[in-house]
C-alpha positions in Angstrom: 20.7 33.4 14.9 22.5 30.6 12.4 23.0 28.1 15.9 19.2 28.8 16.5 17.8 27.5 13.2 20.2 24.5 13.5 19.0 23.6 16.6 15.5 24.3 15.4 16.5 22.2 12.5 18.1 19.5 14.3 14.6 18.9 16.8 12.3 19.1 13.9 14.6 16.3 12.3 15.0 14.2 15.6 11.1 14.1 16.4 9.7 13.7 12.5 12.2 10.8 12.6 11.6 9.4 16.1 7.7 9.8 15.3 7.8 7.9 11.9 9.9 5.3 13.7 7.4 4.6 16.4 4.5 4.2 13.9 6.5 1.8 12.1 6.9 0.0 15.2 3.6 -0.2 15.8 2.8 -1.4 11.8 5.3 -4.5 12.2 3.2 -5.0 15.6 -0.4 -4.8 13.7 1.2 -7.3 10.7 2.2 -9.4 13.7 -1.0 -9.9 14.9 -1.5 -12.7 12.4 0.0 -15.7 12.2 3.2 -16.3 10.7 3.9 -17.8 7.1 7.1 -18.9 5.8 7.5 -17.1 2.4 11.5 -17.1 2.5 11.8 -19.9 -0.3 13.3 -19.0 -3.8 15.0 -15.7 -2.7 16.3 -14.8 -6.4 12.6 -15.1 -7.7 11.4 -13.5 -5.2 14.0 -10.2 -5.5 13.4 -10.6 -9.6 9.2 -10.3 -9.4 10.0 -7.4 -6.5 12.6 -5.6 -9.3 10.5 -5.9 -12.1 6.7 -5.1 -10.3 7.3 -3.0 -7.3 10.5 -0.9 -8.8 9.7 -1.9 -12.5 6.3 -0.7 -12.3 5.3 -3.6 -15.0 2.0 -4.2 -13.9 1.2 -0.5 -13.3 1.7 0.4 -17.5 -0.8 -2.0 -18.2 -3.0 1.2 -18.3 -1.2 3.0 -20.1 -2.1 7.0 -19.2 -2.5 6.2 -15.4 0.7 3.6 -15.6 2.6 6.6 -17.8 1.9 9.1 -15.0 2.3 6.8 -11.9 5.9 6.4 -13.0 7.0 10.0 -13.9 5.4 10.7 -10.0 7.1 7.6 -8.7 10.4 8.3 -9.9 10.3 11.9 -10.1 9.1 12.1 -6.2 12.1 9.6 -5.4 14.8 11.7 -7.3 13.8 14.6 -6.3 13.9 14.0 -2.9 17.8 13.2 -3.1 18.0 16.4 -2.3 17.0 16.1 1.3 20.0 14.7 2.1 21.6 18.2 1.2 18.5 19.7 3.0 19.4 18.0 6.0 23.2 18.1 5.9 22.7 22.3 5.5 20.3 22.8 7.9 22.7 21.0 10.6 25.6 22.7 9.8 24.1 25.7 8.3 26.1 25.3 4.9 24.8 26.1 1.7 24.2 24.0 -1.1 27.3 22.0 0.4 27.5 19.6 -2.3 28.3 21.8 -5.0 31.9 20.6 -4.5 30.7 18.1 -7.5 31.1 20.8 -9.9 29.5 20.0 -13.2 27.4 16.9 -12.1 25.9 19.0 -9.3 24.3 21.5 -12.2 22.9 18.2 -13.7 21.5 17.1 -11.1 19.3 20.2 -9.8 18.6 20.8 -13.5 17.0 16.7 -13.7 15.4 17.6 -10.4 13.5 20.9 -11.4 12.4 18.9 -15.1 11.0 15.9 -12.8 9.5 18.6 -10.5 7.4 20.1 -13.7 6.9 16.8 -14.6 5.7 15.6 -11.1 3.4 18.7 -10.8 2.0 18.2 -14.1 1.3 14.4 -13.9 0.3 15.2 -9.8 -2.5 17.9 -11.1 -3.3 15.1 -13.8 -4.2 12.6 -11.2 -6.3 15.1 -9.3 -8.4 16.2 -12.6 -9.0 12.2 -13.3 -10.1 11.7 -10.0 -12.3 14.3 -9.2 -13.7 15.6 -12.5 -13.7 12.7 -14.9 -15.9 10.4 -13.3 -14.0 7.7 -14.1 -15.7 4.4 -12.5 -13.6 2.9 -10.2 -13.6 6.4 -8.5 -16.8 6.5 -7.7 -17.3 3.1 -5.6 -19.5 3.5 -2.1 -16.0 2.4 -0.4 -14.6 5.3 -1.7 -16.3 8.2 0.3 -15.8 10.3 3.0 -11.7 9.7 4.3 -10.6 7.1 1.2 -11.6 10.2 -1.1 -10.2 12.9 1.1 -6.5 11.1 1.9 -6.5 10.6 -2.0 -7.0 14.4 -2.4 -5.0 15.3 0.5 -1.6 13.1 -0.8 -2.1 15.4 -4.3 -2.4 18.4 -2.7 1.1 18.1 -0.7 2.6 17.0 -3.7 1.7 20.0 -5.7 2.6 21.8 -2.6 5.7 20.0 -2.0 7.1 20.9 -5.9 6.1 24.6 -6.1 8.1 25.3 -2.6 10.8 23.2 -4.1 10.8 25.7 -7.6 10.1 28.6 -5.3 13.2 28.0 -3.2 15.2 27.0 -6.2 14.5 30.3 -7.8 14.5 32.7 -5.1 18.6 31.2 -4.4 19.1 31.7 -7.8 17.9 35.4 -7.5 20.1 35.8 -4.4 23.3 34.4 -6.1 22.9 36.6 -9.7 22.4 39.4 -6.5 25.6 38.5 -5.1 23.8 38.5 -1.4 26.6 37.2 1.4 26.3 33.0 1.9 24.5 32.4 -1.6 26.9 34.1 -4.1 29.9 31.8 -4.4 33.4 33.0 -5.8 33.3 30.0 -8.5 30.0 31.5 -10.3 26.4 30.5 -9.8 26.4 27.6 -7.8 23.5 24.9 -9.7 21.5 25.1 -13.2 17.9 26.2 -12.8 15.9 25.4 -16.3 12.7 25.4 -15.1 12.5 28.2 -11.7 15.0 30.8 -13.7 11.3 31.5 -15.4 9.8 32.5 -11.8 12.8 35.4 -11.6 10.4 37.4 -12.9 7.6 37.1 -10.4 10.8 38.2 -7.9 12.2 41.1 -10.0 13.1 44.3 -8.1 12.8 42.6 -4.4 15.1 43.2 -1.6 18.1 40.8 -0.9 16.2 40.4 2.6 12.4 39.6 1.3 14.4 37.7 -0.9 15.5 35.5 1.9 13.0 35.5 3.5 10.6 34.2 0.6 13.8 31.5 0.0 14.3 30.3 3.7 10.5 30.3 4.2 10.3 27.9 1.1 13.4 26.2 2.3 11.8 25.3 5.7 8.3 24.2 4.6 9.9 22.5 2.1 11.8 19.8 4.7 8.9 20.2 7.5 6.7 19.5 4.2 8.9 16.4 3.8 8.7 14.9 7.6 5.1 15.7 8.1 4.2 13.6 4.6 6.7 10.8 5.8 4.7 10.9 9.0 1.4 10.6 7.0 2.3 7.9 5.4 1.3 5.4 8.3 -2.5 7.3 8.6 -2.9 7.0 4.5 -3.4 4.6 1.5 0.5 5.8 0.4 1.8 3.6 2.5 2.3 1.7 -0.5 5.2 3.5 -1.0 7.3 1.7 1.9 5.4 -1.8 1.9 5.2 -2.5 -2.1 8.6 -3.7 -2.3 7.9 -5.9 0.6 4.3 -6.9 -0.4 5.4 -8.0 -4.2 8.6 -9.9 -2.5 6.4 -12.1 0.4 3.5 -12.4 -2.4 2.4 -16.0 -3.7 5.4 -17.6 -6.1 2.6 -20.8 -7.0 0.0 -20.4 -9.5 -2.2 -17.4 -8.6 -5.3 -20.0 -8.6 -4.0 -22.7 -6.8 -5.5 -22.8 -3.3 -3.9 -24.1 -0.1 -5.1 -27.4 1.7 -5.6 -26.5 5.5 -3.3 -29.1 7.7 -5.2 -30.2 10.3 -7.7 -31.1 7.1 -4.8 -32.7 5.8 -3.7 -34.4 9.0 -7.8 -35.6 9.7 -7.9 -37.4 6.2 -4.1 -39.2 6.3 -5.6 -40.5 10.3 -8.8 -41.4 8.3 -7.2 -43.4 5.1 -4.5 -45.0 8.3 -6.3 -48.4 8.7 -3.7 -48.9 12.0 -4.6 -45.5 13.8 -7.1 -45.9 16.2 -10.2 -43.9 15.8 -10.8 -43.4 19.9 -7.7 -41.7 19.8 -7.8 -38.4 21.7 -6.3 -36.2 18.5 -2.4 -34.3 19.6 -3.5 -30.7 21.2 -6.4 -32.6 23.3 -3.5 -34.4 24.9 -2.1 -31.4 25.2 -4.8 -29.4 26.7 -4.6 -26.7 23.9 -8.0 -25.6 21.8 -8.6 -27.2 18.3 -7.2 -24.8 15.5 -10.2 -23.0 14.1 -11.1 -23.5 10.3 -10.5 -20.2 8.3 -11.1 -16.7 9.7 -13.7 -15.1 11.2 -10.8 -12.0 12.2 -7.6 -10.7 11.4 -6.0 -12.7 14.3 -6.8 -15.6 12.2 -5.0 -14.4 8.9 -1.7 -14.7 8.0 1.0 -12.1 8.3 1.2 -11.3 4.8 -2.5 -10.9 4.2 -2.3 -8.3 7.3 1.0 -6.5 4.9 -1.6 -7.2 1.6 -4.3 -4.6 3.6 -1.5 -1.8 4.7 0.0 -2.0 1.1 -3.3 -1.3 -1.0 -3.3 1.5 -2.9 -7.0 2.0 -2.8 -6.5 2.3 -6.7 -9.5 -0.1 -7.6 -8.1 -1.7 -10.5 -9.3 -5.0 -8.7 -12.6 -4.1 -8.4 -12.9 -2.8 -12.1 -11.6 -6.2 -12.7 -14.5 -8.1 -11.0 -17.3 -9.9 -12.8 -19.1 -9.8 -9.7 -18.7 -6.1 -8.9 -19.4 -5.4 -12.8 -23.1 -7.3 -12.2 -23.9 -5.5 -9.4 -23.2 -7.9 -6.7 -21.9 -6.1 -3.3 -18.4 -7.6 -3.7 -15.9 -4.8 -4.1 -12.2 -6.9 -3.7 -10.8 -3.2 -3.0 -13.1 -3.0 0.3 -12.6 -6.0 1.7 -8.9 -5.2 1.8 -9.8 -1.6 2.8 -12.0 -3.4 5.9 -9.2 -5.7 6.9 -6.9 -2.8 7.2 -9.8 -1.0 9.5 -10.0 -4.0 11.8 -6.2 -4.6 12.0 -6.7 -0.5 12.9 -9.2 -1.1 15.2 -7.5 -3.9 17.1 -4.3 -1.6 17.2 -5.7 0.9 18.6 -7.2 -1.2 21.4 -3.5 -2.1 22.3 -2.1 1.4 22.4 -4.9 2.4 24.6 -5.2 -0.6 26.8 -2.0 -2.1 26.4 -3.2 -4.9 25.3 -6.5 -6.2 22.8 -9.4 -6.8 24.5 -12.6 -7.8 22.8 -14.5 -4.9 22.2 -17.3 -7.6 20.4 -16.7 -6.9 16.8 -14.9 -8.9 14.5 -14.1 -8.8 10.4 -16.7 -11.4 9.5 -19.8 -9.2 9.6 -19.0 -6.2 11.3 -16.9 -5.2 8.3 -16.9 -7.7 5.9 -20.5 -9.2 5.0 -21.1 -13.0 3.9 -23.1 -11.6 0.8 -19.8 -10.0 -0.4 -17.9 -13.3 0.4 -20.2 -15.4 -1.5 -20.7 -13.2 -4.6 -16.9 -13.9 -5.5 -16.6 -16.2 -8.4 -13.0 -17.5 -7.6 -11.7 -16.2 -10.8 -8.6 -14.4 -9.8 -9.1 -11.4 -11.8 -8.3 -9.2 -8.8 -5.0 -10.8 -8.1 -4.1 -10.6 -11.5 -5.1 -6.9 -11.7 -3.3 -6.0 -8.6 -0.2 -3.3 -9.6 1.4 -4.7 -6.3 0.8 -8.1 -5.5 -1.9 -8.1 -3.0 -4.2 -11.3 -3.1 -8.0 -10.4 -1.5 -9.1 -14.0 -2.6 -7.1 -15.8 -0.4 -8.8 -13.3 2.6 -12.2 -14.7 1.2 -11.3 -17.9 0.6 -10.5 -18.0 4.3 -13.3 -16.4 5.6 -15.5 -18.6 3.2 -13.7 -22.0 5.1 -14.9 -20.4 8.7 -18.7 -19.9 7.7 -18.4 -23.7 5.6 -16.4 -25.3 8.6 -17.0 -23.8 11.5 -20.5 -22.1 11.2 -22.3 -24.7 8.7 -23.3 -21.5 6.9 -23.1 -22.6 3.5 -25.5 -21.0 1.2 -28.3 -23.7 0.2 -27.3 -23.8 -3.4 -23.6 -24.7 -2.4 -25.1 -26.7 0.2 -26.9 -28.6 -1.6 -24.6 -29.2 -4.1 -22.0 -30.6 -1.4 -24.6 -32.7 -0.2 -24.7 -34.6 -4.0 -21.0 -34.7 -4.3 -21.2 -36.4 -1.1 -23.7 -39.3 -2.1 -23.6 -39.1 -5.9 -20.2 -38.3 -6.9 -21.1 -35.2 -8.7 -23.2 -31.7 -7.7 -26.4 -32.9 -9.8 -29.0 -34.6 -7.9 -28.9 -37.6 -9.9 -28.1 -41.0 -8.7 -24.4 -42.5 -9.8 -25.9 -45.8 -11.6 -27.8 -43.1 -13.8 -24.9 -40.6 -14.6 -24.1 -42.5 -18.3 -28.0 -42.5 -19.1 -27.7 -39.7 -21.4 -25.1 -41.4 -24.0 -27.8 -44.4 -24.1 -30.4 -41.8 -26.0 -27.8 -40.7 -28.5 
């Protein structure tokens, strides 16, 4: 029977794994999709902001109850889960509690697990009350119904699930080593230090050695299928954060979060313009070479950049941008959380075209106005709040900012304020309509 649950054990393990792997695979894929960016300058900055946002956790205590109780989950979840590697080391061998060899430190550590574990549940039930029942406002956004809300609810329900099988288990061995039952009881004395699940003994007293097993391996099984089907998850949810912040806050934007990026072939057109040897006949480079003209900005995510595809897998949905947002806070359409949330979809989209088809073929949408609308795009005001607010680096300006460029540059869809203002810089030096011999006629009258 003991070869049978390892072998159980053992192809549980092997597919959760080989599963998780394959979606992986296919998120590098999706991120791929866009073009490449070279963000491999100043390593030792980059690993400093990555320890001190995405492990730190500095920009998520700037509020401080949801900040307070992101990092008891965060670190509680993390620690706790060192366990697994005991999980999986007995359920291959069929040992128990095989590193119990560490004596002393091993009771500290399953007594720091089962504190975190109250602590996660606590802070995990928290989260759902704040979410659900407090009507706090950047819970209630339009972007947020139907699935967003759902995988929200469904991520706090397996942790509360997660941590009670964890106690449950925890207590239930304990029961079975102060019973003396064969393969628990150990010769050196009870074998871990149970604070918080010795106050569940009760719910157990006067039960069988077997239902006591049963209740214990039961616990213990869920617990580590729990554990594979949540890492599998991950890849379908907004917790992907979990894997990519680290990433995300490394490849983020080291220049000043306002400073915007001159497109090269723009670049390139004005140096052959100010050139007074080039000759303006001149068939420009990928004519020659019988390649298409690179398109101004982005009409779809084949047009971003690889880390803005990583910015829309890493958002945490947690709409601290959008609260941020003088336009979302007037009304405007313009929710920075949704238009990573859409790029995400399309990226989703396209991905699934791929594993279907084996390759993406146009199925006639694309992110500029089957996801993203140019209302939203033009209602943002530039001011970098979102960045700013962002707990882990993602920038949904620079997606705007791009898509802004294709409907100025590639569309002529300007709207007719901006429009018209270009159209004075243009012949008057300034966005007034007023003629440039005139502009110092208002110092005359003073």
């Amino acid at each position: 029977m003991q070869i049978i649950a390892q072998v159980l054990f053992l192809v549980a393990l092997v597919a959760g794994i080989g599963f998780f792997i394959r979606n992986i695979r296919r998120l590098v894929r999706n991120i791929k999709l866009g073009k490449e960016v070279d963000r491999t300058d100043n390593k030792g900055e980059r690993f400093a902001k990555m320890a001190r946002i995405a492990f730190g956790q500095s920009k998520m205590v700037k509020k401080p109850v949801s900040g307070f109780l992101h990092v008891i989950v965060y670190v509680g979840f993390v620690i706790i889960n060192i366990e697994v590697l005991e999980i999986i080391i007995d359920g291959l061998f069929g040992t128990h509690r095989i590193l119990s060899f560490m004596g002393g430190f091993y009771d500290v550590l399953i007594a720091s697990f089962e504190v975190l574990a109250l602590l996660v549940l606590i802070g995990v039930i928290v989260f759902w009350i704040r979410r659900n029942l407090l009507n706090i406002y950047r819970f209630l956004s339009r972007e947020l119904k139907g699935w967003p809300k759902n995988d929200a609810n469904y991520i706090l329900y397996f942790e509360m699930v997660l941590m009670v099988l964890f106690l449950v288990m925890n207590a239930t061995d304990y029961q079975l080593q102060l019973n003396g039952a064969p393969h628990y009881a150990s010769e050196a004395g009870i074998t871990g230090a149970f604070p918080i699940s010795q106050f569940l003994l009760p719910i157990f007293d006067g039960m069988s050695n077997a239902t006591l097993i049963i209740i214990e391996r039961a616990a213990w099984w869920l617990h580590i299928l729990g554990i594979l089907f949540f890492l599998n998850y991950l890849y379908y949810s907004k917790h992907l954060h979990i894997l990519l912040a680290f990433p995300n806050v490394y490849f983020s934007k080291l220049r000043p979060q306002g400073e915007m990026n001159n497109l090269q072939s723009v670049t390139d057109e004005v140096k052959l313009m100010m050139d007074p040897d080039a000759d303006p006949f001149a068939a420009p480079a990928e004519e020659e070479e019988g390649a298409e003209p690179e398109k101004f900005g982005a009409s779809d995510v084949f047009d971003l950049n690889q880390v803005q595809l990583l910015n829309s897998y890493t958002c945490t949905e947690c709409g601290r941008c959008t609260a941020e947002c003088p336009a979302n806070q007037t009304g405007k359409k313009l929710s920075p959380r949704k238009i990573m949330m859409d790029t995400r979809d399309r990226v989703e989209e396209v991905g699934e075209i791929i594993n279907t088809k084996g390759k993406y073929e146009d199925n006639g949408k694309q992110l500029l106005d089957d996801f993203i609308l140019r209302e939203e795009l033009w209602a943002c005001t530039t001011c970098n709040a979102c960045v700013e607010a962002c707990p882990v680096g993602i920038d949904p300006l620079s997606i705007i900012l791009d898509m802004r460029r294709y409907l100025v540059m590639e569309e002529s869809a300007a709207p007719n304020e901006l429009a018209i203002a270009m159209t004075n810089i243009e012949n008057n030096g300034a966005p007034w309509p007023y003629n440039q011999q005139d502009r110092l006629n208002w110092a005359k009258e003073n």
